[in-house]
C-alpha positions as CSV (number, residue, x, y, z in Angstrom):
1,X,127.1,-15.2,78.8
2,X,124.4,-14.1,76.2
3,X,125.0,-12.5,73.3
4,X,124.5,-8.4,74.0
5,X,121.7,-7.2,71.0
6,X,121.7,-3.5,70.8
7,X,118.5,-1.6,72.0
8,X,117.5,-0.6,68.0
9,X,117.5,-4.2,66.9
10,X,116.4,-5.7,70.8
11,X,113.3,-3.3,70.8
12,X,113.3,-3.2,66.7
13,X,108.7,-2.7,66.5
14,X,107.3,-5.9,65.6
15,X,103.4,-4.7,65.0
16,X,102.3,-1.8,63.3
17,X,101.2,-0.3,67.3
18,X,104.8,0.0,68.2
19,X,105.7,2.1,65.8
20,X,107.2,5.1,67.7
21,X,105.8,8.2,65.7
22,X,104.2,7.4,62.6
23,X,100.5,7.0,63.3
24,X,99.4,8.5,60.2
25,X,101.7,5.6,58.4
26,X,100.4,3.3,60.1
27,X,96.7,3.6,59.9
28,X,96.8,4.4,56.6
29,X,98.2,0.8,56.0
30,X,95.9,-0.6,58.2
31,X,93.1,0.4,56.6
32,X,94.2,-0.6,52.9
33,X,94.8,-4.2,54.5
34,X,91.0,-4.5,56.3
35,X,89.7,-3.3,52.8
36,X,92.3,-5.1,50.6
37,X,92.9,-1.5,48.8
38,X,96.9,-2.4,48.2
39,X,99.3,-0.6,45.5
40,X,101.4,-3.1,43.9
41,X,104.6,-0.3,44.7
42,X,105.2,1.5,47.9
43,X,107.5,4.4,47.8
44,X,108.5,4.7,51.6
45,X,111.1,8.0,52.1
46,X,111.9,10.5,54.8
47,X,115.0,11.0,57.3
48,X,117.1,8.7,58.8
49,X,116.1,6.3,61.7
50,X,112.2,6.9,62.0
51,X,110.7,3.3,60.7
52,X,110.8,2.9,56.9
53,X,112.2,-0.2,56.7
54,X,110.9,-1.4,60.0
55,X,107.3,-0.2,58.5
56,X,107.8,-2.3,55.1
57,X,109.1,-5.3,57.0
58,X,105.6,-5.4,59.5
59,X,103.9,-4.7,55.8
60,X,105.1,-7.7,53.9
61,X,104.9,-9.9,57.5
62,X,101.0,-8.4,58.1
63,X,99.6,-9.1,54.6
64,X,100.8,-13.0,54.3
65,X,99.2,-13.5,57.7
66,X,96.9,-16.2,57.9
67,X,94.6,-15.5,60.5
68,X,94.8,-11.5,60.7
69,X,93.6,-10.2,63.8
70,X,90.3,-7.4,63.5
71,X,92.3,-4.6,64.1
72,X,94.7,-5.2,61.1
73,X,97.8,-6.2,62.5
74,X,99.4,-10.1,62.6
75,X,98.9,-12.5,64.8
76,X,101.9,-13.8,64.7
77,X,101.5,-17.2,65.4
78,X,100.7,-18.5,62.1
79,X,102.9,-20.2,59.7
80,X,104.1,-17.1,57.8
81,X,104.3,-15.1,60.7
82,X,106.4,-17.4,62.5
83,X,108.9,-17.9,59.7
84,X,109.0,-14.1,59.2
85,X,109.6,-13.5,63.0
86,X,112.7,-16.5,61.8
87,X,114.0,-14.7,59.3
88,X,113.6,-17.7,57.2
89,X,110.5,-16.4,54.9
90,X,110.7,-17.4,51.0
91,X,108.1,-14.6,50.5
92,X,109.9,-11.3,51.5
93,X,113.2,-10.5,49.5
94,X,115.1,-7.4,50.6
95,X,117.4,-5.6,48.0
96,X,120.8,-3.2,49.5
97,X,120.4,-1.0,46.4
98,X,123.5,0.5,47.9
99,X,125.9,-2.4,47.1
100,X,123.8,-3.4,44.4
101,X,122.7,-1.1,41.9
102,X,123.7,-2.5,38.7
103,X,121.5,-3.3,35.5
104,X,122.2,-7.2,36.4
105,X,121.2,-7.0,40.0
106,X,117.6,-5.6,38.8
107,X,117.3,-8.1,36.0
108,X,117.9,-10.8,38.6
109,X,115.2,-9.3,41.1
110,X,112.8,-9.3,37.3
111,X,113.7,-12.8,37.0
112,X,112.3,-14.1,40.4
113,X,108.9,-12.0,39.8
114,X,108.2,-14.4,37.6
115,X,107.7,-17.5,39.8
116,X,104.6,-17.3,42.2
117,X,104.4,-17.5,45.8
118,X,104.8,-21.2,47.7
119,X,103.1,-20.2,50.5
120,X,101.0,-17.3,51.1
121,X,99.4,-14.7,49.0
122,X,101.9,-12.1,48.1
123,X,105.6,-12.2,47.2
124,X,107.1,-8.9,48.7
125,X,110.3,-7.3,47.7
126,X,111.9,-4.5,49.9
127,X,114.4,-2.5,48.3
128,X,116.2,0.1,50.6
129,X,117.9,2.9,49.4
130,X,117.0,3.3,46.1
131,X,117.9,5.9,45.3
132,X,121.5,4.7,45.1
133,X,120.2,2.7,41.9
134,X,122.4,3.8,38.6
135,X,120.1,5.3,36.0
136,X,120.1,2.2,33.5
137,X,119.0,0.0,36.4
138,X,116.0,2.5,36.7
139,X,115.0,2.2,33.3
140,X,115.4,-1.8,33.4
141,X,112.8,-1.8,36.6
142,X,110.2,0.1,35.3
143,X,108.0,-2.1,33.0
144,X,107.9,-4.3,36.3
145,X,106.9,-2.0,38.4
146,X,104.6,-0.5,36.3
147,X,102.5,-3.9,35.7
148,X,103.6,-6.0,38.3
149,X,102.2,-9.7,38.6
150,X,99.2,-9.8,40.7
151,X,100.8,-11.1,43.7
152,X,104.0,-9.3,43.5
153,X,104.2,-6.3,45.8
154,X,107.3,-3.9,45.7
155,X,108.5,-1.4,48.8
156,X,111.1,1.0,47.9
157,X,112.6,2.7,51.1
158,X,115.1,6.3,50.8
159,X,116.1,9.3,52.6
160,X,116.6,10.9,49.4
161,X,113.4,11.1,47.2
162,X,114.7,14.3,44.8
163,X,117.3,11.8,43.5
164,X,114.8,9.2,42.0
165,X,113.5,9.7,38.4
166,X,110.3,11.1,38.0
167,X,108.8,7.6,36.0
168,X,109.5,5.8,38.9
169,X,107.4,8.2,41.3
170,X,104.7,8.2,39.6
171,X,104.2,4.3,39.6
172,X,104.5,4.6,43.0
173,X,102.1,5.2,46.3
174,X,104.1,7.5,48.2
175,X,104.5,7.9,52.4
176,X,106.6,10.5,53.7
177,X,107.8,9.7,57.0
178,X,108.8,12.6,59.6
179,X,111.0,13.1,62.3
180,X,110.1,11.9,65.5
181,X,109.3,14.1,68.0
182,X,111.2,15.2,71.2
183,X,108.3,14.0,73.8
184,X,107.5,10.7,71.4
185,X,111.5,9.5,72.0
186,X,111.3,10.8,76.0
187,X,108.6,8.4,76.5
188,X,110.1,5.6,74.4
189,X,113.4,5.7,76.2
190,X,111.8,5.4,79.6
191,X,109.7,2.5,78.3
192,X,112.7,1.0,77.4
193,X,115.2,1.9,80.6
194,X,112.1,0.8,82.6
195,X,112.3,-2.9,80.9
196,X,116.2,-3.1,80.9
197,X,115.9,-2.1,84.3
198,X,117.8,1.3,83.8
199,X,117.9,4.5,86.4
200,X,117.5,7.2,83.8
201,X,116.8,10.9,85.0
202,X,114.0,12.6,82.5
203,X,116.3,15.3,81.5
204,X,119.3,13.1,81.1
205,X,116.8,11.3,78.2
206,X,115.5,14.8,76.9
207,X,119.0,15.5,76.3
208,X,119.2,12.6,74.5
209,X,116.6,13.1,72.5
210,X,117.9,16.6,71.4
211,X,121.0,15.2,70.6
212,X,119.0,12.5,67.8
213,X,117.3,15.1,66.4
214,X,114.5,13.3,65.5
215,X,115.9,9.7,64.6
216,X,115.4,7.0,66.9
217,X,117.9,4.7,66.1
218,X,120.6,7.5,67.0
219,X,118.8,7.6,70.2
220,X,119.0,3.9,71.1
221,X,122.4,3.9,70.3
222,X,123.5,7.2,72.3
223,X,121.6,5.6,75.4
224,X,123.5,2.1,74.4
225,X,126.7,3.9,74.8
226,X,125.9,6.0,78.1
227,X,124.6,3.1,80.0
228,X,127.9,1.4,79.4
229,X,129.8,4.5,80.4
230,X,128.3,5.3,83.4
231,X,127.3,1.4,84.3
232,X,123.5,1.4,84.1
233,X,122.5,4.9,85.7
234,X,122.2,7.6,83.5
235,X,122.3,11.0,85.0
236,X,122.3,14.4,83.3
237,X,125.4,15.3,84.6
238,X,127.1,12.4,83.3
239,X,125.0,12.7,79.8
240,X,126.4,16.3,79.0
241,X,129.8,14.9,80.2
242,X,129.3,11.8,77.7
243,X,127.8,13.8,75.0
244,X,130.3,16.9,75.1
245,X,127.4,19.3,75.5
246,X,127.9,22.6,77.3
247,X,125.4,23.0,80.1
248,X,122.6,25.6,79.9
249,X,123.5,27.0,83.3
250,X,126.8,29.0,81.7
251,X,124.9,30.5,79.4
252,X,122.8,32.0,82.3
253,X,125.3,33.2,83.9
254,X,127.0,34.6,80.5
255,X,123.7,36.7,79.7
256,X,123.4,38.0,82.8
257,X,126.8,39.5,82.9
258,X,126.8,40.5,79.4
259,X,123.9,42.4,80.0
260,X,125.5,44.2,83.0
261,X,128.3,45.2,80.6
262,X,130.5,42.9,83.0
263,X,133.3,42.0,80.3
264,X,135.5,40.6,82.9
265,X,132.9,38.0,84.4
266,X,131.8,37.0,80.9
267,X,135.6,36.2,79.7
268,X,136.2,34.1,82.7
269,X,133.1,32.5,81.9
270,X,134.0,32.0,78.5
271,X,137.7,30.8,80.0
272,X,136.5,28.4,82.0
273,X,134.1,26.7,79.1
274,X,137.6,26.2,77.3
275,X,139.2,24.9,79.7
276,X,136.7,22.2,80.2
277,X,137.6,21.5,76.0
278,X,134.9,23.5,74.2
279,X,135.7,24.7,70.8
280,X,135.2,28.4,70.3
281,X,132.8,27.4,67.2
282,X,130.9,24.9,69.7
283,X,130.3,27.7,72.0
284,X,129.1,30.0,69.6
285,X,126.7,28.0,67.7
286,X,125.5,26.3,71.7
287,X,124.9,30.3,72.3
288,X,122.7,31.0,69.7
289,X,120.8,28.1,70.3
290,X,120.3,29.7,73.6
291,X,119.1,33.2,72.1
292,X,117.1,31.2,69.7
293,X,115.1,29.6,72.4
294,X,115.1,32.7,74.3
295,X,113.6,34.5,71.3
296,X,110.8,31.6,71.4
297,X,109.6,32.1,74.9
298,X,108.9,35.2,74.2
299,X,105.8,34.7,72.0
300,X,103.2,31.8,73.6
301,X,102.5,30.8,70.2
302,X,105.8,29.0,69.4
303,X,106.7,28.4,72.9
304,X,106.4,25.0,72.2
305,X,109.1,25.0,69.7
306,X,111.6,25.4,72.8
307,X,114.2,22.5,72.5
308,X,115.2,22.9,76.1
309,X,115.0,20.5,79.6
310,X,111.6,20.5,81.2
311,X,113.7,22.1,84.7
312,X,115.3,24.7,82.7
313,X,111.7,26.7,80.9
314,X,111.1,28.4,83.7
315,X,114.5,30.3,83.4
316,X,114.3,30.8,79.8
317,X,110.7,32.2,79.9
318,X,112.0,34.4,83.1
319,X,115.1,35.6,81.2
320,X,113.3,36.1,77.9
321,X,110.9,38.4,79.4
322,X,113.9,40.6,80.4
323,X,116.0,40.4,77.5
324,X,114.2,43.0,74.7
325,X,113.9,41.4,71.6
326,X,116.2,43.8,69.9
327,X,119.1,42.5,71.6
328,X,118.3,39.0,71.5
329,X,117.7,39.3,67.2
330,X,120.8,41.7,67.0
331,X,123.0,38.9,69.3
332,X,121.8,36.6,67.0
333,X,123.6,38.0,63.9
334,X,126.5,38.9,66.0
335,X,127.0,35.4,66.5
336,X,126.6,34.1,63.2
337,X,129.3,36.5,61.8
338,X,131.8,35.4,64.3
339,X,130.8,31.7,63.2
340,X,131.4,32.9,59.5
341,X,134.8,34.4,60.3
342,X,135.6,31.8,63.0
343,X,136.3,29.0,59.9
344,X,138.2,32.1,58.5
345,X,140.6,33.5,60.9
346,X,143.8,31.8,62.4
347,X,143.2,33.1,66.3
348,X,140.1,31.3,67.2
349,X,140.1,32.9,70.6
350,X,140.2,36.1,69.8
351,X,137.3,35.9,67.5
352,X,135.0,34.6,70.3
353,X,136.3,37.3,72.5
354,X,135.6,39.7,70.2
355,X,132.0,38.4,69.8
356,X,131.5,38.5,73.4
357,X,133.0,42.0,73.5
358,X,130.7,43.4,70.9
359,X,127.4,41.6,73.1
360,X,128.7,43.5,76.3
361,X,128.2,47.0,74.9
362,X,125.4,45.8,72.3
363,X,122.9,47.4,74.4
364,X,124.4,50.3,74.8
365,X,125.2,50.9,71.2
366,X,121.3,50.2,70.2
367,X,120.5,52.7,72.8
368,X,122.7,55.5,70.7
369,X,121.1,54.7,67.8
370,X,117.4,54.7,69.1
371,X,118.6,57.9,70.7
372,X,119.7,59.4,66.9
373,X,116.8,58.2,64.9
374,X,115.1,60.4,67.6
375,X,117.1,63.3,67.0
376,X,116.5,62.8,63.5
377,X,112.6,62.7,63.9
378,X,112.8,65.7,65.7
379,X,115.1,67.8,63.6
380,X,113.4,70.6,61.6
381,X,115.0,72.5,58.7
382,X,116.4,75.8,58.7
383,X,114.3,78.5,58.4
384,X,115.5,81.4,55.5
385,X,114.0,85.0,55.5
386,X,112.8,86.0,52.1
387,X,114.9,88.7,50.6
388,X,113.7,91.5,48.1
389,X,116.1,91.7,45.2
390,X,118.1,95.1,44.5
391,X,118.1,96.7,41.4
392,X,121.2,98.3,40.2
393,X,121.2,101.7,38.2
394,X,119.1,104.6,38.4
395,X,116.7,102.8,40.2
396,X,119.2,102.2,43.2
397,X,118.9,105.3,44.5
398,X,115.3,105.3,44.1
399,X,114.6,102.5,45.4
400,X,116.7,102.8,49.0
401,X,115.1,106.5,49.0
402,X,111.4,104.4,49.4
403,X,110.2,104.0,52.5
404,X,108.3,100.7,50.9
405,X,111.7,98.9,49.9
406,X,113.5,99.6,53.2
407,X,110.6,98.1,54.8
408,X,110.7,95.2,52.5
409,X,114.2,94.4,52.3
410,X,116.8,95.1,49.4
411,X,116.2,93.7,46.1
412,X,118.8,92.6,43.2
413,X,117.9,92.8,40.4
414,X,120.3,92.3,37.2
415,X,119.6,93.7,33.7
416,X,122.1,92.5,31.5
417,X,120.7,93.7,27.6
418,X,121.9,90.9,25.0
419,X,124.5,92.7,23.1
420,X,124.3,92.6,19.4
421,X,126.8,93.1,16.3
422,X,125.3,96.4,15.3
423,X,125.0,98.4,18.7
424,X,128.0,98.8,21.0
425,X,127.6,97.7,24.3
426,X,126.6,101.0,27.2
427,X,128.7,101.2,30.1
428,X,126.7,102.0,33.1
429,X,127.5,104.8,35.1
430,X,128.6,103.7,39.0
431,X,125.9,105.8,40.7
432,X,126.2,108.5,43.0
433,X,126.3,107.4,46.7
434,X,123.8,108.8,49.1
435,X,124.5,111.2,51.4
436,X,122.4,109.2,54.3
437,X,124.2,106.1,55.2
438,X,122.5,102.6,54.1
439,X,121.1,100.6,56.6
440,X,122.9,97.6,58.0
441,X,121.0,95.4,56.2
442,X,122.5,96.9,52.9
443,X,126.0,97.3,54.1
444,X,127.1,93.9,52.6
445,X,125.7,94.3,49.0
446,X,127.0,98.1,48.9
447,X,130.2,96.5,46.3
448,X,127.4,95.5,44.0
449,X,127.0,99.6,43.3
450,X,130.6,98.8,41.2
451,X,129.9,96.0,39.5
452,X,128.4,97.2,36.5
453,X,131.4,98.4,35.0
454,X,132.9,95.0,35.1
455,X,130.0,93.5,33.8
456,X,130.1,95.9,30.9
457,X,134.1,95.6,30.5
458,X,133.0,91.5,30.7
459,X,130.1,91.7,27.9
460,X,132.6,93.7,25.9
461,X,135.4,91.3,26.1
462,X,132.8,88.3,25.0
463,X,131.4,90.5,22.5
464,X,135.0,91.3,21.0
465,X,135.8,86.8,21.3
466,X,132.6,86.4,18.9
467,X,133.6,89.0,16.4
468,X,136.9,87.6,16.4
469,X,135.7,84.0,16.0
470,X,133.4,84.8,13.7
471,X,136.1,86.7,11.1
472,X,138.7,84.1,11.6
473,X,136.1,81.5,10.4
474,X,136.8,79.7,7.1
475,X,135.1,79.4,4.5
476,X,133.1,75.6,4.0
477,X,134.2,74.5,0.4
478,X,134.3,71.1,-0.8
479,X,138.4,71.0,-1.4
480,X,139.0,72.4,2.7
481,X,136.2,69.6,3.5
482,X,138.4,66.8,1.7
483,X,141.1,67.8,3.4
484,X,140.0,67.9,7.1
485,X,138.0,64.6,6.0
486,X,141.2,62.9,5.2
487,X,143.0,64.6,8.2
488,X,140.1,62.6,10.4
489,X,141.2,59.2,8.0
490,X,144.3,59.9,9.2
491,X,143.7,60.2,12.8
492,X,141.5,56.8,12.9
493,X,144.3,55.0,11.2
494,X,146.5,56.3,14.0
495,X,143.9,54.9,16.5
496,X,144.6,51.6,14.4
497,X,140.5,51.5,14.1
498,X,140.9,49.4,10.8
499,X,136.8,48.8,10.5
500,X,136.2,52.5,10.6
501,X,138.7,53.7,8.4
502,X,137.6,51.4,5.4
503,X,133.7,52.7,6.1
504,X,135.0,56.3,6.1
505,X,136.9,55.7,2.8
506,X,133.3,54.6,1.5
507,X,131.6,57.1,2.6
508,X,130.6,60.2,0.3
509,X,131.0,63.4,1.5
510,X,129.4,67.0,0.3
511,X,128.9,70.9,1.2
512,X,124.6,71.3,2.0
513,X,125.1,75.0,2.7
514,X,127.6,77.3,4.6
515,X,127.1,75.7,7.8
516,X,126.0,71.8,7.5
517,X,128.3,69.0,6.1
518,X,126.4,66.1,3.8
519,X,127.5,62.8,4.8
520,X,125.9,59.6,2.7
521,X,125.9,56.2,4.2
522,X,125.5,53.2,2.1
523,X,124.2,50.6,4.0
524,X,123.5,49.7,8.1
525,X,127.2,48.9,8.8
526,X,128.5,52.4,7.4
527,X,125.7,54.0,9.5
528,X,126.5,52.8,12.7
529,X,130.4,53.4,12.0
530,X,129.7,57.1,11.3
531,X,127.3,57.4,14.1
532,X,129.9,55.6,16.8
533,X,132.6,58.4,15.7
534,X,130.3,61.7,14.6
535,X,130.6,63.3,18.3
536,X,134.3,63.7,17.3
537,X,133.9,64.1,14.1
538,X,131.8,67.2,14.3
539,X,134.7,68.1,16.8
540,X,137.6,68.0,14.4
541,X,135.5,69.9,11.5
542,X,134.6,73.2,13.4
543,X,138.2,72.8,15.0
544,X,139.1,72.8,11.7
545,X,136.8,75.5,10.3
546,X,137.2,77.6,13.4
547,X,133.2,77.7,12.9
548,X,131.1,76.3,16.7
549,X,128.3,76.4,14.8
550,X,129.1,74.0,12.1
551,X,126.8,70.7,11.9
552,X,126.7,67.5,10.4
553,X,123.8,65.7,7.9
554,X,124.0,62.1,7.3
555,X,122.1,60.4,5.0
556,X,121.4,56.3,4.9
557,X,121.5,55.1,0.7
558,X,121.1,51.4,0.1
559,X,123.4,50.1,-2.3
560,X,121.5,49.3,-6.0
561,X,121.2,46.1,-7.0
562,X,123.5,45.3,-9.9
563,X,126.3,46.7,-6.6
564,X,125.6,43.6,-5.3
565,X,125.5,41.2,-8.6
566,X,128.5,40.0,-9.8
567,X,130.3,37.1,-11.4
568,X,129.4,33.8,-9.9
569,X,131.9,32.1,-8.3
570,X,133.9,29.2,-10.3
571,X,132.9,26.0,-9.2
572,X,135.8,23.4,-8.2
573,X,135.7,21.6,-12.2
574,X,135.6,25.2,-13.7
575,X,138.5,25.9,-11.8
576,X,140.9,22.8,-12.5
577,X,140.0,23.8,-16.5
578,X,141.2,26.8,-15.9
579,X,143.9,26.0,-14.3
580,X,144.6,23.5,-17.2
581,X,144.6,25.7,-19.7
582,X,146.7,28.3,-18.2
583,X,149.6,25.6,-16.8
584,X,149.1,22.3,-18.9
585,X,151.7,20.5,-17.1
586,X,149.3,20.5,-13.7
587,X,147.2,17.8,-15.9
588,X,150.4,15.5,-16.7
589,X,151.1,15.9,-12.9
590,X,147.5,14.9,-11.9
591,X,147.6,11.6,-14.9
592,X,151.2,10.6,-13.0
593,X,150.5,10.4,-10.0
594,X,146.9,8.8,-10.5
595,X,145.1,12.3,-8.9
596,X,141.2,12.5,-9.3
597,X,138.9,15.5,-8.3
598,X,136.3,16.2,-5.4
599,X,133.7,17.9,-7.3
């Protein structure tokens, strides 16, 4: 019985032609071997699975070849290339960074740089997943890489390029691999089911290669395992079955009755997916996937960007094209909330019920609001006529008596005279009504005739407040101002506002004339204490003064300069004198116990 090899290492590329993918990798290389245009340092990164290693393994094996075939590629029959193909080649080192990332590990790898090449030009070293290298082994490889020995070639290989430190990037010629594409791993499993003699349906393989996402060893592997579960004869019934994929074909039937508004069908639908062992989450994220590729179709442009079986883009362009785009974008948000929530909430099932409840009446609810924002557009404001305003008085008569203002409209007009200290306020006589009843128009303003009387009672009453205001007003003297000043003191203190009350103390204080306070501020920090708490200040002093119309003046002084000169501080020896000469035992205690000082 021979030993099974799986398909990624079987059908591992050998030349630089079978790479699956990376054609613009590959000539590139090509053509710096035919015009022997090397870098010492290759810097190969980009996703899992798509050739980086398998690239820098055909690089080191191509460029020892000793008879190199004209269009760039090994001949493999050669000594080199038959000890590569061997594994037994003293010229190619590979490094697992991973498991060996130390300072010592990279010192070792420095060590062997040093002796040339037995056999063959170059001596290559392939160091995979670098990026797993500590930062201390980084700085011990760089001189090395930087000026390598003239037949020392280094190939770094990682999925993760951010990671690696900027000095080691730039010594480096850099090839970004990419993802394989869907139609590149199709045709590269059918090679390969067509030399292991393996019945394998196209879609069957397309869902395979959907289900890499790009990476072919996760492809080989995935058909590895199906063509043991289903015994060579790989189906795409069997595939979804193997895969735990949920079919297109129920989400179909799910749009069509949720566009129907058929709640019942699509919870049955939905029932019978979970039945089958579908995860609410699975079936929410496989559905908008669906409206994702449903949203593609509808634009030529990007209908290539459909990740969908070949049998199945008819459907999706036919149901695209009657599913507006409105739905399909608002479904899509829908779905991604209930996703959110779904890791949230403890009843799974009802949250995807809910989601499909919300898509059953989604079109109807965009309808409403189309319908509104018409209304809206529509709507027109209210239209007011223009009144004339009435005058009230003399002029009332007068003025219903013209045939002009009836045919105008009633006017109101208001004359309210200021009243003044020295003339007492006139009280308007209610006129006399007319013997002709008003018009209808004028019914509802005919208790205006009245209200002049009130309005004089109501000028009189305000007039009487001022007088009495002003009379019952103190005096501003400096002795009253100390007083309410310290009342204020007082009142901060209370508010335990410490900082304040010690600026307040400070401050100077002064009558400027009857009506304006003189405050004087030494310094910034006084000002902006005064101005935090002058709103209540003023406040409390026309409180105080029973005067409204009292203000406040501040003034900023800066302090003169012999305020701020004063003794200089004692220094530590000044102090212990001092000290001694005030208490002269503190100098037998320092002798006793053997003390000396920290100037």
């Amino acid at each position: 019985m021979d030993k099974f090899i799986v398909s990624a290492r079987k059908y591992r590329p050998q030349t630089f032609d079978t790479v699956v993918g990376q054609q613009h990798i590959t000539t590139t290389l090509k053509n710096a071997i035919s015009h022997n245009q090397l870098a010492h340092a290759f810097l190969f990164c980009g996703p899992r699975g798509v050739g980086k290693t398998t690239c820098a393994r055909i690089l080191a094996k191509t460029i020892n070849c000793e008879q190199l075939q004209p269009n760039g590629e090994a001949c493999d029959r050669c000594d080199s290339c038959r000890t590569f193909n061997e594994g037994s080649s003293l010229n190619i080192h590979e490094l697992d960074a991973a498991s060996n990332n130390s300072v010592d590990d990279i010192r070792t790898l420095t060590e062997q740089v040093r002796f040339a090449p037995q056999m063959g030009k170059y001596k290559v070293y392939i160091i995979d997943e670098v990026h797993m290298l500590s930062s201390s082994a980084f700085n011990a490889f760089l001189k090395t890489l930087e000026e390598p020995p003239s037949y020392a070639i280094f190939i770094l290989a990682t999925t993760e390029k951010h990671k690696i430190l900027p000095t080691i990037l730039s010594r480096c010629q850099i090839f970004d691999f990419k993802r394989i594409t869907l139609h590149d791993t199709v045709d590269h499993l059918q090679e390969i089911a067509v030399k292991e003699h393996i019945k394998a349906e196209k879609p069957a393989l397309q869902v395979i290669a959907q289900k890499s996402e790009g990476c072919m060893r996760d492809a080989l592997s995935i058909l590895d395992k199906i063509v043991s579960f289903t015994n060579g004869e790989v189906t795409y019934q069997n595939t979804l079955e193997h895969l735990n994929i949920l079919d297109a074909d129920y989400f179909f039937q799910l749009l069509e009755a949720l566009q129907q508004q058929d709640l019942a069908e699509a919870m049955l639908l939905f029932d019978q997916i979970n039945q089958k062992g579908f995860e609410g989450d699975m079936v929410l994220n496989a559905f908008s996937e669906f409206l994702r590729n449903l949203l593609v179709c509808k634009d030529d442009k990007v209908a290539h960007l459909l990740e969908a079986v070949e049998s199945f883009r008819d459907r999706y362009v036919a149901a695209a094209r009657n599913t507006p785009t409105s739905w399909v974008v608002s479904g899509l948000n829908l779905l991604n909330e209930a996703e959110i929530q779904f890791k949230q909430t403890r009843n799974k099932r009802l949250t995807v019920e809910l989601a499909l409840i919300k898509l059953a009446y989604l079109q109807q609810a965009l309808e409403t609001a189309t319908g509104k924002k018409k209304l809206m557009d529509k709507a027109q404001p209210l239209q007011f006529r223009a009144l004339r305003p009435i005058r009230i008085g003399s002029d009332l008569r007068a003025e219903q008596e013209s045939p002009a203002s009836s045919a105008d409209g009633p006017r109101l007009v208001i004359e309210t005279p200021a009243p003044t200290p020295a003339s007492k306020p006139t009280t308007t006589a209610a006129p006399t009504p007319s013997p002709t009843p008003p018009p209808a128009s004028t019914a509802s303003t005919s208790h205006l005739t009245r209200s002049p009387g009130k309005l004089s009672r109501l000028r009189e009453q305000i007039a009487a407040e001022n007088r009495q205001a002003q009379q019952q007003a103190r005096d501003l003297n400096p002795d009253d101002l100390a007083v309410a000043w310290r009342e204020y003191v007082l009142r901060l203190k209370a508010a335990q506002k410490h900082s304040v009350v010690t600026n307040f103390e400070m401050m100077e204080v002064s009558v400027q004339s009857p009506e304006l306070v003189r405050v004087v501020c030494t310094g910034e920090l006084q000002l902006g204490f005064f101005k935090q708490e002058r709103t209540h200040l003023l406040e409390h002093l026309q409180q105080f003064f029973g005067n409204p119309a009292l203000n406040i003046h501040h003034e900023l002084v800066d302090l003169p300069e012999e305020a701020h000169s004063g003794p200089a501080p004692l220094s530590t020896r000044e102090q212990y004198l001092r000290m001694v000469e005030k208490y002269p035992l503190v100098r037998e205690l320092k002798e006793r116990l053997g003390l000396d000082l920290d100037y």
